[in-house]
PALUMDREN-901148 format. One record per residue (C-alpha): residue in three letters; x, y, z. Coordinates in steps of 0.02 Angstrom, whole numbers, plus 50000, padded with zeros to 5 digits. Layout:
N
ALAXYZ/...
end
This chain:
279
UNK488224951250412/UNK489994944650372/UNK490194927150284/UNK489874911650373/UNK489554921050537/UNK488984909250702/UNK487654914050779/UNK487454917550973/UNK485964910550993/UNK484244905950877/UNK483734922250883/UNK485144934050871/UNK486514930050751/UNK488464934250797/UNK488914949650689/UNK490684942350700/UNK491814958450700/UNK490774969750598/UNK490484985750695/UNK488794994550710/UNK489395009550611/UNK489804997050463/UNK488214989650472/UNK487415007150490/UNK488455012450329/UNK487854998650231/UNK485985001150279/UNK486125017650225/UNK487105016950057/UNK486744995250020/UNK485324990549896/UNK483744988449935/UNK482394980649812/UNK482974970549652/UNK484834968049693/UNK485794958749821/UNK485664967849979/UNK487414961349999/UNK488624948649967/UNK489934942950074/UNK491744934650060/UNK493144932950202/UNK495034937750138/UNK496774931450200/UNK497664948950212/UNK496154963350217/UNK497234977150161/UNK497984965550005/UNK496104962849952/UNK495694981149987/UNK496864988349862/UNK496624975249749/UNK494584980249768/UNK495024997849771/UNK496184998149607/UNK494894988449496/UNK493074995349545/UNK493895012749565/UNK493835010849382/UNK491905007949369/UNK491685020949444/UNK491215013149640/UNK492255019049802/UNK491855009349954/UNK490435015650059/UNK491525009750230/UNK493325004450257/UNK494075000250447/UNK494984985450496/UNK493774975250484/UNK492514977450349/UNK492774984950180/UNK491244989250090/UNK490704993749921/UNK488964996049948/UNK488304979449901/UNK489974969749901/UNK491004967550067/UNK492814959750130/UNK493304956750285/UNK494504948850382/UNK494664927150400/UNK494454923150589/UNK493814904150677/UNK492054907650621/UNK492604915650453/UNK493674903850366/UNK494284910750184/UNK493234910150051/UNK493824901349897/UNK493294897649702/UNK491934912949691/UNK491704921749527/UNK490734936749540/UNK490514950549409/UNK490384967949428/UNK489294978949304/UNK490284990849193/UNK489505005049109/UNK490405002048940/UNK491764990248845/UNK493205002748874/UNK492615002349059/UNK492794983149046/UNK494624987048965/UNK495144999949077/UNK494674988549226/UNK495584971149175/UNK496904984449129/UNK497234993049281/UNK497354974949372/UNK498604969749269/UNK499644985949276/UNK499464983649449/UNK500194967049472/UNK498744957149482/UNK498394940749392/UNK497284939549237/UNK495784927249199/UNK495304930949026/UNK495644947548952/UNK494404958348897/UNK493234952848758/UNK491504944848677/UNK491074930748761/UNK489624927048632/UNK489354910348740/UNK488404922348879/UNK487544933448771/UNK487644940248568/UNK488344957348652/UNK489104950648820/UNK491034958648838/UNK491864953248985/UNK493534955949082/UNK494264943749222/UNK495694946549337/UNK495944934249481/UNK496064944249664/UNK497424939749804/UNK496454924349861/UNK496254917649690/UNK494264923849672/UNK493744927249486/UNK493464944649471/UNK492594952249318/UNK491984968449245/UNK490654965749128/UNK489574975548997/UNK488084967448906/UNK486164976248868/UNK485044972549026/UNK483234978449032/UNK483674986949197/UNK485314984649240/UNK486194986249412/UNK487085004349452/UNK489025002249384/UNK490194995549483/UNK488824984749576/UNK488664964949570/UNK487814960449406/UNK488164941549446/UNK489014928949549/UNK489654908349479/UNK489564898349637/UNK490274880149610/UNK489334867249721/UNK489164849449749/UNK487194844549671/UNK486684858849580/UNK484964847349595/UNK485174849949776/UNK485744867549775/UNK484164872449673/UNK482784862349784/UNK483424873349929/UNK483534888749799/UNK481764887449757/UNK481004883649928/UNK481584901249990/UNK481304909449821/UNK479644915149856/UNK480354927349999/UNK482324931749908/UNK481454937349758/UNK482094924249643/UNK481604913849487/UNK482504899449378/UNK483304908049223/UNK484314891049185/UNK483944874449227/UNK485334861149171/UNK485714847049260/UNK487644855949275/UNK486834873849283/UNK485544881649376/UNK485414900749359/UNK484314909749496/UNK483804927149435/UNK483224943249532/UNK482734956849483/UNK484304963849404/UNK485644950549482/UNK485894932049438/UNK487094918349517/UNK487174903049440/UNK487344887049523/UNK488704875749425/UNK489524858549411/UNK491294859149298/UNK492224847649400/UNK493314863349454/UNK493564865849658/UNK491904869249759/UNK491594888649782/UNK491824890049990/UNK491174902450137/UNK489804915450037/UNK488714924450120/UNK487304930550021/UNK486024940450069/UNK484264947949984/UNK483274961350032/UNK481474959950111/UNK479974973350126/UNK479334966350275/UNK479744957950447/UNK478324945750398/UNK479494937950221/UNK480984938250331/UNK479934926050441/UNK479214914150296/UNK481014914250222/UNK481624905850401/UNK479984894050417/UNK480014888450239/UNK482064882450239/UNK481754874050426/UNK480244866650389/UNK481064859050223/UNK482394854150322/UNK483724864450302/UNK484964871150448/UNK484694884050545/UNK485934898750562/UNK485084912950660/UNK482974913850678/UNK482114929250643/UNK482384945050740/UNK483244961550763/UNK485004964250749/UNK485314980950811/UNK487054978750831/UNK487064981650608/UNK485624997250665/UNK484084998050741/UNK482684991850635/UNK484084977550565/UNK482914960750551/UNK483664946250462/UNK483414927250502/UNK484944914150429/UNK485074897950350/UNK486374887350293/UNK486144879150096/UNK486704864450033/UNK488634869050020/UNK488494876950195/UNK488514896650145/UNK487614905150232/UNK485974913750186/UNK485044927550236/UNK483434938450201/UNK483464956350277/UNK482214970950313/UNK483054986750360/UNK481544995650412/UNK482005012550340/
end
């Protein structure tokens, strides 16, 4: 489901302008298990962020899985366009996982060589890790793109999202809601600092961060269920804790048939969601 979509009604969430093909392509080729089923942002111009999507992961190795007017899709990452119930989504830093160091390189490298704007080029950044090596370029909208290469016990494929920085208001707040639906997202604290909290899956983090830099805007994020029954307890927990409502429980088979996802809202207002494909 795009980023920040209204829903309809309680139980059947808009799917903005995402087609039922797109949805259908990212059922079949998205993750399922450990990872994010998919993340979400909304872009100013969607053919600037396309080729600026398309140069860099290109490079890692990942070609998107659907492209029309209005969805891009690299599997577990998509763009689309901004529209009234999109707006543009602003301050995210999400890393992409790189299969080596001259990956990392060859990435930041073909950004700049392209025109695009570096954040940090290529290196250790011993502050995340003894062998972390990261890359950052900055794409149309001002997002913080990196590649990144570093050992994980069972790392994501290449070119998929190893990790996203979202900046919020009360990380205190942002991990109460965190940890009420971690249960049924599949997540546990890896950091807990009063100015960073780090929720780990599987094979994914995103950290949860106060460095008096501009609030990270309009993400969608969404983890992968097993069961109708945890995309149910995911809803009931975050409404009966308080939290907003963005779409109850049920199938969307506008995305494909067997598509049953339920919606909340955290903290910062981005919008959450816990799928089962049923495949």
């Amino acid at each position: 489901m795009r980023a920040g979509a209204t829903p309809r009604s309680s139980t059947h969430a808009s799917a903005g302008r995402l087609s039922a093909a797109a949805r259908f392509e990212h059922a079949r080729n998205g993750s399922l298990g450990g990872v994010f089923d998919h993340v979400a942002i909304a872009v100013a111009d969607l053919a600037a962020s396309e080729r600026f999507y398309r140069t860099v992961l290109s490079v890692l190795g990942a070609e998107p899985s659907h492209a029309d007017a209005e969805l891009v899709e690299w599997d577990d990452w998509d763009i689309g366009p901004t529209d009234r119930e999109h707006p543009l989504t602003r301050g995210l830093h999400v890393g992409f996982r790189a299969p080596s160091r001259e990956a990392v390189d060859a990435f930041w490298q073909a950004g700049i060589d392209a025109g695009y704007r570096d954040d940090g080029a290529p290196g250790p950044r011993t502050i995340y890790g003894p062998d972390y090596y990261g890359g950052f370029l900055l794409d149309p909208d001002g997002n913080s793109a990196e590649a990144v290469h570093t050992k994980r016990e069972d790392p994501v494929p290449d070119g998929r999202v190893d990790h996203l920085w979202i900046r919020v208001r009360d990380p205190a707040a942002s991990k109460r809601f965190y940890m009420t639906i971690a249960p049924h997202a599949g997540l546990r604290i890896g950091v807990d600092k009063p100015d960073h909290v780090q929720m780990v899956g599987e094979n994914f983090s995103f950290s949860l961060i106060d460095d008096e830099r501009p609030l990270t805007e309009h993400v969608h994020l969404a983890f992968p269920a097993q069961d109708d029954a945890t995309v149910r307890a995911f809803h009931a927990a975050a409404l009966a804790a308080g939290y907003e409502d963005h779409g109850g429980p049920g199938e969307r088979a506008v995305y494909h048939p067997g598509y049953y996802a339920a919606f909340v809202l955290d903290p910062d207002v981005h919008n959450v969601e816990v799928v089962n494909h049923n495949r």
